[in-house]
C-alpha positions as CSV (number, residue, x, y, z in Angstrom):
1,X,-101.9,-46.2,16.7
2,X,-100.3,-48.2,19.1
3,X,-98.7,-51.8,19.4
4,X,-100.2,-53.2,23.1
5,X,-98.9,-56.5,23.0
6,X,-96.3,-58.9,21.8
7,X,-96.0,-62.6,21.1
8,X,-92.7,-64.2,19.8
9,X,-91.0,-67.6,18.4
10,X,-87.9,-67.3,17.2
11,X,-84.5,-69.2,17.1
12,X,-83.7,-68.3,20.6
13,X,-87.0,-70.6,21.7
14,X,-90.7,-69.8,22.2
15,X,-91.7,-66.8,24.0
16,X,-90.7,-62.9,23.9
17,X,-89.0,-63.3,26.7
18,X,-86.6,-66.1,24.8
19,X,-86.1,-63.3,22.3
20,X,-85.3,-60.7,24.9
21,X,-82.9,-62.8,27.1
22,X,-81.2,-63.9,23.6
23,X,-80.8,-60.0,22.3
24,X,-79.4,-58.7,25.7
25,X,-77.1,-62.1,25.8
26,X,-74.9,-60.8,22.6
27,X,-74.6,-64.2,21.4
28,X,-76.4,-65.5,18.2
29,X,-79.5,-68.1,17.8
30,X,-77.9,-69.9,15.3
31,X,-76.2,-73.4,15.8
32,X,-75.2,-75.8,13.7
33,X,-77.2,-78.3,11.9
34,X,-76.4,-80.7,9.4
35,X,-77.2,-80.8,5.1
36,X,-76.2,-77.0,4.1
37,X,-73.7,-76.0,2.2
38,X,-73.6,-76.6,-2.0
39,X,-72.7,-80.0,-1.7
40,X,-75.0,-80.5,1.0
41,X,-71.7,-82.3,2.6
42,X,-71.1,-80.1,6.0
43,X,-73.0,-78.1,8.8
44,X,-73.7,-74.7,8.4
45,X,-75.0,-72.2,11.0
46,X,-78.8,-71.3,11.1
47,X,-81.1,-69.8,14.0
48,X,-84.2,-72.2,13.3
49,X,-86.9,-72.6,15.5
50,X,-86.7,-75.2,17.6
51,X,-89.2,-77.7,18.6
52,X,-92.4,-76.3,21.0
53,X,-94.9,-74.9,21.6
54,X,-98.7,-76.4,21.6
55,X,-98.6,-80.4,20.7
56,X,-102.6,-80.0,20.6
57,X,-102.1,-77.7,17.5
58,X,-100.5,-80.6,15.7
59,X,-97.3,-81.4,14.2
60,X,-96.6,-78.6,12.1
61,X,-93.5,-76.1,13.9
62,X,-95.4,-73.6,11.8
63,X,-98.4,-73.5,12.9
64,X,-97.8,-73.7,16.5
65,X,-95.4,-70.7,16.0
66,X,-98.2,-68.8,14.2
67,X,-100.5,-69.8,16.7
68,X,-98.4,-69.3,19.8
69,X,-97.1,-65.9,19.2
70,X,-100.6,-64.8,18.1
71,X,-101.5,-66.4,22.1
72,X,-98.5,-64.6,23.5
73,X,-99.4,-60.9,21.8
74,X,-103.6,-60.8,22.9
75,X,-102.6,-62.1,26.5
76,X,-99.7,-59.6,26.7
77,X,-102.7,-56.9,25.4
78,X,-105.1,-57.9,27.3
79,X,-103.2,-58.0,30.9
80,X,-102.3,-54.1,29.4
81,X,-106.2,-53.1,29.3
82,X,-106.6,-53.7,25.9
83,X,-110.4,-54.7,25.1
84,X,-111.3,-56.2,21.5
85,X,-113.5,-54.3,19.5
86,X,-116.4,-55.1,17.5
87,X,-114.2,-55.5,14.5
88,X,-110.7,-57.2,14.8
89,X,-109.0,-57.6,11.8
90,X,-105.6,-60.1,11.1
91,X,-103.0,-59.6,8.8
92,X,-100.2,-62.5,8.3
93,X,-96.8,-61.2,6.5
94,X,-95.8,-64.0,5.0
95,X,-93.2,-64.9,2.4
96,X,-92.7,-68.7,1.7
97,X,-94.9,-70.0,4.1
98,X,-95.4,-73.3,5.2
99,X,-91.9,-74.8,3.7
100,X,-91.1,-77.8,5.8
101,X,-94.7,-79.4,4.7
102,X,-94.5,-78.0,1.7
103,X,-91.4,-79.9,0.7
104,X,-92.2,-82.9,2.0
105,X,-95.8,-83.1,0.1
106,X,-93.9,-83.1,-3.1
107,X,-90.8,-84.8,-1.9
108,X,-91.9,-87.6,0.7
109,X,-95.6,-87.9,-0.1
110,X,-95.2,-86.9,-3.9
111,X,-98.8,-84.8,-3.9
112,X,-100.3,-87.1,-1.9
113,X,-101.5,-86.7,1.7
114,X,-104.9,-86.9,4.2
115,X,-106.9,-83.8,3.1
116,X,-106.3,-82.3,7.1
117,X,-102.6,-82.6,6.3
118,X,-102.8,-80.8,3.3
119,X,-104.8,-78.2,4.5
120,X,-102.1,-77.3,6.7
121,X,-100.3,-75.8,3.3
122,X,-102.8,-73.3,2.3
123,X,-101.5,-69.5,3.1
124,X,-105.5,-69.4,4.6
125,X,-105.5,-72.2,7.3
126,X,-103.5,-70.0,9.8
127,X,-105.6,-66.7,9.7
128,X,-108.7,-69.0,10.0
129,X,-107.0,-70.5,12.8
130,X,-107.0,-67.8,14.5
131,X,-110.5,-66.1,13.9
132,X,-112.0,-69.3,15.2
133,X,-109.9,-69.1,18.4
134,X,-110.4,-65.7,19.0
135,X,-114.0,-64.9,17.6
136,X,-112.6,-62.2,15.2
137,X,-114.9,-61.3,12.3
138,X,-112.8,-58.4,11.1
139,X,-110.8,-58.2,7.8
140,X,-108.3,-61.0,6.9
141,X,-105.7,-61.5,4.4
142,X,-102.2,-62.2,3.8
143,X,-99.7,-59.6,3.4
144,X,-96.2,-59.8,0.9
145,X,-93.5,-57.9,0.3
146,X,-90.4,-59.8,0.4
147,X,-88.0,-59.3,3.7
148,X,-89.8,-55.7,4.2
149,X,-93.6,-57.9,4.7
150,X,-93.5,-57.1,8.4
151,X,-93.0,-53.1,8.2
152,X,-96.1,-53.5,5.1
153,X,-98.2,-55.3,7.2
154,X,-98.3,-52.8,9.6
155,X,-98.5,-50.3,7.3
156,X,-101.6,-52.0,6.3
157,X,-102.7,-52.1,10.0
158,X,-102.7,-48.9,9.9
159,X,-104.7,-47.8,7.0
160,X,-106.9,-50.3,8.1
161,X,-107.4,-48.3,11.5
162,X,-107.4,-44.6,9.7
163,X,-110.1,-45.3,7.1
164,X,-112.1,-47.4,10.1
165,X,-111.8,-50.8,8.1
166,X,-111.0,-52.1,11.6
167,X,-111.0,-51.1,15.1
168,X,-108.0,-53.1,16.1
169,X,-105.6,-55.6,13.7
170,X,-103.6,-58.4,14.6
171,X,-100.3,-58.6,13.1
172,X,-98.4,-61.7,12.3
173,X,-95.3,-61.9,10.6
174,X,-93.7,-65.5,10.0
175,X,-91.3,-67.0,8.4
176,X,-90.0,-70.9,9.0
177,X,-87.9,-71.4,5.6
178,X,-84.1,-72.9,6.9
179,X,-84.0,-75.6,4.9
180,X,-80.9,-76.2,3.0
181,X,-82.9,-76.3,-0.2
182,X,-83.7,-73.0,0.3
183,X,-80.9,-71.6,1.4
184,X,-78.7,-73.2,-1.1
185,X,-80.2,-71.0,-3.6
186,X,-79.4,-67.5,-1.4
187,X,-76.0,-68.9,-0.9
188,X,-75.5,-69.4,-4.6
189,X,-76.5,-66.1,-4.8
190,X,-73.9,-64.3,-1.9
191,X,-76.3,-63.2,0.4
192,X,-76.7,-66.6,2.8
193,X,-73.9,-67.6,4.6
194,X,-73.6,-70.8,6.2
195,X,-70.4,-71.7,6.7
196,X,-68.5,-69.8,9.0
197,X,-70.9,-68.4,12.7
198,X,-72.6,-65.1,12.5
199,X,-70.7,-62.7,14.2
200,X,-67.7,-63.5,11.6
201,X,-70.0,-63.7,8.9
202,X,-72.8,-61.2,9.5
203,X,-71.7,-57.3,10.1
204,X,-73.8,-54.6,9.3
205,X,-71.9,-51.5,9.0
206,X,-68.6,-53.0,9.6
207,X,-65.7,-54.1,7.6
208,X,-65.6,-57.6,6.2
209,X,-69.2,-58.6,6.0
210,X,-70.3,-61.2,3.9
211,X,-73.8,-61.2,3.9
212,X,-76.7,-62.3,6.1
213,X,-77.0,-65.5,8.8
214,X,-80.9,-67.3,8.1
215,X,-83.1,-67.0,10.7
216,X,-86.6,-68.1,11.4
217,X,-89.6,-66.2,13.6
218,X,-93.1,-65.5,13.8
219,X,-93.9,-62.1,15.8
220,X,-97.4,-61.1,16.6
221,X,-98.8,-57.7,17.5
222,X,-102.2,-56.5,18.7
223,X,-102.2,-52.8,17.1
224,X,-105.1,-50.7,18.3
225,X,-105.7,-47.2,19.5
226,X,-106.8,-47.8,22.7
227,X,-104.7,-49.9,26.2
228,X,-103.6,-49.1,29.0
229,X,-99.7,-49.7,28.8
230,X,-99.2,-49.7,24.6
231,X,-95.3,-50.3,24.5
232,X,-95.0,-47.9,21.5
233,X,-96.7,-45.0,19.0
234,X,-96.6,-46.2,15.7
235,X,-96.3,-42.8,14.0
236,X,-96.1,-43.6,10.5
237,X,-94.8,-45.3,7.3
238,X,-94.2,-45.5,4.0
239,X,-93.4,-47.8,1.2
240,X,-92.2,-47.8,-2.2
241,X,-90.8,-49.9,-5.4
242,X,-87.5,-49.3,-7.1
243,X,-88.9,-50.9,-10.2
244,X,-85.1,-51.8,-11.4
245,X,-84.3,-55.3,-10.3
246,X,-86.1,-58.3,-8.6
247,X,-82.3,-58.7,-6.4
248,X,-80.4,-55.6,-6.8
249,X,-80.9,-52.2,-5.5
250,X,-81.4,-49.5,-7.6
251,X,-78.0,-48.1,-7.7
252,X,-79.2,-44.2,-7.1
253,X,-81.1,-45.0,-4.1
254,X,-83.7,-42.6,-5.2
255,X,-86.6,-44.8,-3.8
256,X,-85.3,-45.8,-0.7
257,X,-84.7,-42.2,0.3
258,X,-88.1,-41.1,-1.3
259,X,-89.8,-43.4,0.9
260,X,-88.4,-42.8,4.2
261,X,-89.4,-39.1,2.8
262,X,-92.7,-40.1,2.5
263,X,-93.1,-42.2,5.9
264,X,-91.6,-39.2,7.7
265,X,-94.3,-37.0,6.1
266,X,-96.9,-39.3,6.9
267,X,-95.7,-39.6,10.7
268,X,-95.1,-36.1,11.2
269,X,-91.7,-36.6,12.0
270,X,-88.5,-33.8,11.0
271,X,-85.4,-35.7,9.9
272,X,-83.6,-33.8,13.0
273,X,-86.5,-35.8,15.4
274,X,-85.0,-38.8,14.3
275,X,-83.2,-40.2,17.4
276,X,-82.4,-44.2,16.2
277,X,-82.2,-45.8,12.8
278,X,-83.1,-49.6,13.8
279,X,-81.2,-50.6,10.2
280,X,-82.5,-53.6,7.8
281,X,-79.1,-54.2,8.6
282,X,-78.5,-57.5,6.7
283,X,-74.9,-57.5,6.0
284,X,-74.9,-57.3,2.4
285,X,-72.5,-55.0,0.9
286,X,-75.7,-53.2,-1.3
287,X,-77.9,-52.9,1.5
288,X,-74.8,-51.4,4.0
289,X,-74.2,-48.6,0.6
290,X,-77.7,-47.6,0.7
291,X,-78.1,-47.5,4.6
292,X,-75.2,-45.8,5.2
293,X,-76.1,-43.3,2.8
294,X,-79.4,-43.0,3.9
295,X,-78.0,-41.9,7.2
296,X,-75.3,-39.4,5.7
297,X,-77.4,-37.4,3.2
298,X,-80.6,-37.5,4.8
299,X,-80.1,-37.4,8.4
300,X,-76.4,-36.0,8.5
301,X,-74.6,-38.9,10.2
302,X,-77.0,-37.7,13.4
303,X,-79.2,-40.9,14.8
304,X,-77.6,-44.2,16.5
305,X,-77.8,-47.0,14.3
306,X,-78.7,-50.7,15.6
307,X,-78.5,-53.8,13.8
308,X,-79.9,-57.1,15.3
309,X,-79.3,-59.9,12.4
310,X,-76.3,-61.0,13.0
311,X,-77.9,-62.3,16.5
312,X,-81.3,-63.3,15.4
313,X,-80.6,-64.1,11.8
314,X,-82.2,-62.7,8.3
315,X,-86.1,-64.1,9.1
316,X,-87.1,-63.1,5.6
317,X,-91.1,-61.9,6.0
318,X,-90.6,-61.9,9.9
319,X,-87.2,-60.1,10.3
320,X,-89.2,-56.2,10.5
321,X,-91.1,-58.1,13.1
322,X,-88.4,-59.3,15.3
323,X,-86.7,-56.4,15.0
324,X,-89.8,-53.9,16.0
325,X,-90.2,-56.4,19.0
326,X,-86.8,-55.6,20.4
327,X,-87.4,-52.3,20.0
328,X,-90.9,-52.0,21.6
329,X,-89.6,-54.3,24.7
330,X,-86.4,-51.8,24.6
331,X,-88.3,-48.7,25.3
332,X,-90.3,-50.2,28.2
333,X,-87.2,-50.9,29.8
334,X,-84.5,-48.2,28.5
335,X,-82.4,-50.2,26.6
336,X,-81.2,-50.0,22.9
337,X,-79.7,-53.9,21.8
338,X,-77.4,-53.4,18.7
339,X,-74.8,-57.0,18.2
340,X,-71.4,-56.6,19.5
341,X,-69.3,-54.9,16.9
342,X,-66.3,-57.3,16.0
343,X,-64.6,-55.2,13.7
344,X,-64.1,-51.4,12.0
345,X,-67.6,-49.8,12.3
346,X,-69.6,-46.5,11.2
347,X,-69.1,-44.3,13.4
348,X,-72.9,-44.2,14.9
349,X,-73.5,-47.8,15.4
350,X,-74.1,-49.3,19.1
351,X,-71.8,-51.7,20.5
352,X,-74.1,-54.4,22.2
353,X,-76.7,-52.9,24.7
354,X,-76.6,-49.6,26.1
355,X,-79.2,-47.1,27.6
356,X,-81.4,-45.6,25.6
357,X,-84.9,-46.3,23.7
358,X,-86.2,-42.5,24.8
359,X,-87.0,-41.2,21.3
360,X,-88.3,-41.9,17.6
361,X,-86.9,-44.7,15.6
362,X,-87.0,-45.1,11.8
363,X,-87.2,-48.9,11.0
364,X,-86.4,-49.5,7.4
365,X,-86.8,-52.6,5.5
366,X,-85.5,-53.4,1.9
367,X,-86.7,-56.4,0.2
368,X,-86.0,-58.6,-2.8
369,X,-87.9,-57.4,-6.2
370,X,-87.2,-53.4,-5.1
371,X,-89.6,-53.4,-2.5
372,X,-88.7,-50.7,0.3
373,X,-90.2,-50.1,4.0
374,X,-90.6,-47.4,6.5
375,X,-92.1,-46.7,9.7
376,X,-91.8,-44.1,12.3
377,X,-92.0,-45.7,16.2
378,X,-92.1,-43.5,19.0
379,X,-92.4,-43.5,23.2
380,X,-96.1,-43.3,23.9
């Protein structure tokens, strides 16, 4: 299976281009806005999405960026010889969905609003959005798995393709949840951080990080088997359950390694083949452990390790999807996008942008409640 066309929104502005232009620039999406923080008494640094996209869609930031990125990826698929077949299906990974609106219904309008307003809320409207656009009358639903949603949903994609459920999917990934309500709560837990800018804050396999910057995105795909100029093989994946926390990683590992065992199976792949590990990479202590000893026991210190959060921010159900976008527009054109290292690193891990993007990638994704993500991505 193949991914033949991209669509992005994220907090470096509307457009995949936006997102590549922000990656290769080394400098984070996140600015500063006002209301974070316990107190809710200073700004704090976030990557949100800012204001664009379609005015004809309505007011809603969230469903232009669905709608938009969905636009960008079939337009991008179709100028790359991808035809729709008779059955397209669309997943949406989604976490907390439509938060803005979601608050202010039970904050502002305390439950009540005009029924076209409400419907706006409902994890459906969005898929059915986009069927009606389109003319798709394949499968649709909404796929959840914490942070690791993305990599699930196209794990889903591909089932969907294998067992001839669909002949091509559509795959969403969004996630528009910055509000300092919500991210109160992850900073109460140490794993937001707000205060201080992401490069000081946010260091995946580096000494002194504190945990992850928020982010916001939505990322599209059209996955299919047959284009013209595909950007990457998806080869495989795998995912898995730790059963042992709903926050905290099971301290062994076992699962994680069991699944990127199983995804490597499943793509064909030999641990040896593996020439990148694009990280989940959030900068929290647990999930630096378990990557970096993913990399040591099962791969032998061998494969280059990226991690692209503390530039884009933690996007929650979309940050797989982000991340897989950089990589995809990486191998067309030979690059490999890491963030700047700012301070003592492993060994492995890419300094900024350098050539590269020439062979497989294992793309992990570890999620809240023991949920845990692989998938193989290849050169076509």
């Amino acid at each position: 299976m193949t991914i033949a066309g991209i669509g992005a929104v994220t907090g470096y502005g509307w457009g995949r281009e936006a997102l590549w232009e922000g990656l290769l620039s080394g400098k984070p999406a996140a600015r500063l806005y006002p209301g974070y923080g316990q107190n809710r008494d200073r700004h704090g640094w976030v990557a949100r999405v800012p204001d664009g996209g379609d005015g004809n869609l309505g007011p809603s930031r969230y469903v232009r960026a669905v709608q938009e990125s969905v636009r960008e990826a079939v337009a991008d698929a179709t100028e790359r010889g991808w035809r729709p077949g008779r059955t397209v299906g669309v997943l949406h990974a989604i976490v907390l969905g439509n938060v803005y609106e979601m608050r202010d219904f039970y904050v502002e309008d305390h439950g009540h609003q005009r029924a076209r307003d409400y419907l706006r809320l409902l994890p459906s409207t969005p898929i059915s959005m986009i069927t009606q656009e389109f003319g798709f009358h394949g499968p649709a639903m909404n796929v959840t798995a914490a942070c690791s949603s993305a990599n699930a949903a196209l794990i889903t994609a591909q089932l969907w393709l294998a067992q001839g459920i669909a002949d091509d999917v559509v795959v969403v990934a969004t996630d528009l949840s910055a509000t300092p309500d919500m991210v109160e709560h992850f900073e109460s837990l140490g794993a937001a951080i707000t205060d201080v800018d992401p490069l000081t804050a946010c260091r995946p396999f580096q000494a002194g990080t504190r945990g992850f910057s928020w982010g916001e995105a939505s990322t599209a795909f059209v996955v299919t088997r047959e284009a013209d100029r595909p950007y990457l093989a998806m080869l495989g994946g795998a995912m898995s359950n730790d059963g042992y926390h709903v926050i905290s990683l099971e301290p062994s590992y076992e699962h994680i390694f069991d699944c990127v065992r199983r995804a490597l199976v499943n793509a064909d792949v030999r641990p040896e083949e593996v020439a990148y590990l694009n990280s989940h990479g959030s900068g929290t202590q647990q999930c630096d452990d378990a990557e970096t000893a993913l990399l040591r026991e099962m791969f032998d210190d061998k494969p280059l390790v990226c991690a692209t959060k503390p530039l884009t921010g933690h996007c929650q159900a979309a940050s797989a999807g982000v991340e897989i976008a950089g990589v995809a527009l990486g191998y067309e054109r030979n690059v490999l996008i890491s963030a700047p290292v700012v301070a003592e690193a492993h060994a492995r891990l890419v300094d900024g942008v350098v050539p590269g993007g020439n062979g497989i990638t294992l793309k992990t994704a570890l999620g809240m409640g023991g949920n845990n993500s692989a998938v193989l991505l290849g050169p076509v």
